[in-house]
C-alpha positions in Angstrom: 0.0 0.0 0.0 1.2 3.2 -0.9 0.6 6.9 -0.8 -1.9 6.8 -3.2 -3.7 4.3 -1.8 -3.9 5.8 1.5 -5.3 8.7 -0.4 -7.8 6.3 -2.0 -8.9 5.6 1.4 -9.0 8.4 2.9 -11.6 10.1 0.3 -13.6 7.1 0.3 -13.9 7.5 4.4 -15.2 11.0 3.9 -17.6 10.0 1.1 -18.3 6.7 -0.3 -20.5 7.4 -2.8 -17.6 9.4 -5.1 -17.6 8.0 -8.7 -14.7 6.4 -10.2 -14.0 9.6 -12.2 -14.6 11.8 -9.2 -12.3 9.9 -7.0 -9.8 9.6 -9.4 -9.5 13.4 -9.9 -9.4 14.0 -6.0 -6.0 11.3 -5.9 -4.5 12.8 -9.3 -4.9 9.5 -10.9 -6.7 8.8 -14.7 -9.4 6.9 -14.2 -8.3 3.8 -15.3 -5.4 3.6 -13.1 -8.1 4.6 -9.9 -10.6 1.8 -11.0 -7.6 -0.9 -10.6 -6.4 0.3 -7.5 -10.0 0.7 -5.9 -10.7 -3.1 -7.2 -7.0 -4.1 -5.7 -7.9 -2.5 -2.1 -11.4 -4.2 -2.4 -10.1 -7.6 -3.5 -7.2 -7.5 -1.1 -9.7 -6.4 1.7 -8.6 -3.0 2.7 -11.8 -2.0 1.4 -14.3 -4.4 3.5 -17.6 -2.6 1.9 -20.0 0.1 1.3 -22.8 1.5 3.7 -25.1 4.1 4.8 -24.1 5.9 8.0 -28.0 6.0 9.7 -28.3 8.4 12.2 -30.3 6.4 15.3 -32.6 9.0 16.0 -33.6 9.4 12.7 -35.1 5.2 13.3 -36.1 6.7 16.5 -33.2 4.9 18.7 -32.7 7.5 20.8 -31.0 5.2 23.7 -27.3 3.9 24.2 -25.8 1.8 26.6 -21.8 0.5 26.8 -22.5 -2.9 28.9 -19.6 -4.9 29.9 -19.9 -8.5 30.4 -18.0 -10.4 32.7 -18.5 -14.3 32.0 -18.8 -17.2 34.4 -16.1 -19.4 32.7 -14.3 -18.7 29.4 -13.9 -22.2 27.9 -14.1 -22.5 24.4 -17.7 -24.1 24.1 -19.1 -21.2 26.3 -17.3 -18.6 24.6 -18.6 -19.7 21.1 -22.1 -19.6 22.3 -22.1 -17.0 23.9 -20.6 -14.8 20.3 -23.1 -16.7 18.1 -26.1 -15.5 20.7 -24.9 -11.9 20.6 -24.4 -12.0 16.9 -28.5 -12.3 16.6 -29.3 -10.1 19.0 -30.5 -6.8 17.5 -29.9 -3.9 19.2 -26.0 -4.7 19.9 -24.4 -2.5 17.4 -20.8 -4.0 18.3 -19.7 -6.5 20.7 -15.8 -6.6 21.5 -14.0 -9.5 23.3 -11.6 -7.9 25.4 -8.0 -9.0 27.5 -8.6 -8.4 30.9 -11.8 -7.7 32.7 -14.7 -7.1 31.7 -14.5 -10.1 29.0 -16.6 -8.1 26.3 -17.9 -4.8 25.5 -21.1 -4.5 24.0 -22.9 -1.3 22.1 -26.5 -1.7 22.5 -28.9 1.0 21.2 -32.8 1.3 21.8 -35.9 3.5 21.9 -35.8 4.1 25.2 -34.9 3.6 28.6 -37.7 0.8 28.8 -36.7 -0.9 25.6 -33.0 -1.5 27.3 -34.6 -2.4 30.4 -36.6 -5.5 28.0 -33.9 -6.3 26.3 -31.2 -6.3 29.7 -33.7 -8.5 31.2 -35.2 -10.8 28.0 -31.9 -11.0 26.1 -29.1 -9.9 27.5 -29.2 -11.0 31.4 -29.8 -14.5 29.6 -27.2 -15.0 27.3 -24.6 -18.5 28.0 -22.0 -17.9 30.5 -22.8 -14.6 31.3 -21.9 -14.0 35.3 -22.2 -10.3 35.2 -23.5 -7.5 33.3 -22.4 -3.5 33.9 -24.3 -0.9 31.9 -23.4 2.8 31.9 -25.5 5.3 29.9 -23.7 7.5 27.3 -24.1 11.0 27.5 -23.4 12.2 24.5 -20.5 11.4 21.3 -17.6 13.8 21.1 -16.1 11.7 18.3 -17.3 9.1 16.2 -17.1 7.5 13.2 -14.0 8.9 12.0 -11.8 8.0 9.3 -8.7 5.8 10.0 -5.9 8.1 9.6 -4.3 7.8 6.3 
């Protein structure tokens, strides 16, 4: 990966929708030259997709939660379960399996205070291996979703 690249990716962190022709004059590149490197960062996997960043409160998900979860025991059986459960649960926007304790940190997101409170209790409070949960409520984002530096 070279300079080029990097600027590749940065530009397609600040908008993802470019064109081929319009990223291609934002790197100084023909646009030939831009469509193979594009199709070489996607193929190699630098590039992982394309998305819409939603805003929750535009879907009316106005609540956010960080819980940690601390498991019972951490063998291998337990630990797989435990990820495929989480994967299908919903409102967990990221779950992260972390050294140390608390073993994971999830990102859960809801309408409200009492849509947490059903899903803490109905999902989350009964996922395998779970010993304890922690939530704490964020306040507000001071920085997110930014661009890797480049």
């Amino acid at each position: 990966m070279d300079d080029v690249d990097r600027k590749i990716l940065a530009e397609l962190q600040q908008d993802g929708r470019l064109t081929v022709t319009e990223l291609a004059a934002r790197v100084r590149l023909s646009v030939s030259p831009c469509h193979r490197r594009l199709r070489e960062l996607e193929r190699a996997g630098a590039i992982s997709g394309y998305r819409a960043v939603v805003e929750p409160s535009a879907v009316g998900l106005d609540f956010e939660a960080l819980v940690f979860v601390t498991m019972r025991q951490e063998d291998r059986d337990t630990v797989a379960e435990f990820e495929r459960a989480i994967a299908e649960v919903a409102g967990v926007q990221e779950a992260q399996r972390l050294f140390g304790e608390p073993d994971y940190l999830l990102r859960v997101v809801t309408a409200d205070l009492a849509a947490y409170q059903r899903l803490y209790d109905e999902r989350l409070a009964t996922l395998p291996g779970v010993q304890r949960l922690t939530s704490t409520l964020v306040m507000k984002h001071v920085v997110k979703d930014r661009p890797l530096p480049a």
